[in-house]
C-alpha positions, 0 to 999 in steps of 0.5 A: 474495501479493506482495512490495512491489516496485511494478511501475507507478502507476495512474491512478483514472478512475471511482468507482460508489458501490454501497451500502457498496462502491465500483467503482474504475476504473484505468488501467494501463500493464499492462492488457492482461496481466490477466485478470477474477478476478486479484488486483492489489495497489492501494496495498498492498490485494489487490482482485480485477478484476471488469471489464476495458476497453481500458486500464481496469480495475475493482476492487471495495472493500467496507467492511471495506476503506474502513473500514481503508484509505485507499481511503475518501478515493480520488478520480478522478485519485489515483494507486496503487501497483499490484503483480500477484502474485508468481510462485512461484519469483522472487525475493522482492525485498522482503518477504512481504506479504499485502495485507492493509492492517492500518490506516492512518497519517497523514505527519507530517514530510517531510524532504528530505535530500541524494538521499533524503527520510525520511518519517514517519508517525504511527499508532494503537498501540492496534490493537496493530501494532508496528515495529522498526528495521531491520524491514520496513513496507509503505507504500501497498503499497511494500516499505520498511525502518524507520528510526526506530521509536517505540511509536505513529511510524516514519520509513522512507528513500526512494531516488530510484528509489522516490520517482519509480516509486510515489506517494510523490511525491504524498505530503505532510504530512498524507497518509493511507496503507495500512500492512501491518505485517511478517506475521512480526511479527504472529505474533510479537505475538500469541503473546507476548499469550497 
């Protein structure tokens, strides 16, 4: 369990293709803390470490994870969100959050205003995901509140702090990202659908 509150942003530094898996290598300022078996939240995808070498670490991604993240377009250099899972305890700073990427979505405007930016982003409604304004969204892993709300779009705010401490720095038009949609929500959906 996590909470979208991004603790540091790894660096990809080697990717082994392994029959439909691939084994992502990620350098993080945090290393040194982890342990084989633990669960990292990467760009809001909960993977287990399974290696572990000085400043590196190695996840791996099958293909029900490339086929619903973003991780099928990773490469060496790209830079993640990363998030350790929360204690037990702590403060839930943003919103519950599995890390289980839902689908994806593609930015589709960037609008810098006066010590913001709005981005907006553009996803397939008919796998039936759902946000409302003023409702949570993970983003690549970030915690974020919806702003603008349409059946298949959403705009979230972003802070200076965040903009500079996650990849969304990196992100422009056309940029695909990981998206969790509210757990609450969802339960919420299905049960009106029956």
């Amino acid at each position: 369990m996590f909470t979208g509150i991004i603790e540091s942003i790894g660096v990809v530094k080697n990717i082994v293709k392994d029959g439909d898996n691939l084994h992502i290598t990620i350098e993080s300022d945090f290393t040194s803390e982890l342990k084989i078996d633990q669960s990292i939240a990467h760009n809001g995808v909960c993977l287990t470490i399974v290696d572990i070498n000085d400043k590196e670490y190695t996840v791996t991604a099958i293909k029900e994870t490339l086929d619903k993240s973003n991780f099928k377009h990773i490469s060496i250099g790209a830079l993640i969100n990363l998030e350790r899972a929360m204690i037990l305890g702590a403060r839930l700073d943003g919103h519950i959050v599995q890390g289980h990427v839902d689908q994806t979505a593609v930015c589709t405007n960037i609008l810098k205003e006066d010590g913001s930016w709005v981005f907006t982003f553009e996803y397939d409604a008919s796998l039936n995901n759902v946000t409302i304004e003023k409702g949570s969204i993970t983003v690549n892993g970030t915690s974020l509140t919806v702003v603008n709300s349409a059946k298949s779009s959403f705009s979230v705010a972003i802070i200076p702090y965040t903009y500079e401490f996650t990849n969304f720095h990196t992100l422009e038009i056309g940029s695909v990202v990981n998206l969790e949609f509210d757990v609450i929500g969802k339960y919420v959906a299905r049960l009106l659908e029956k």
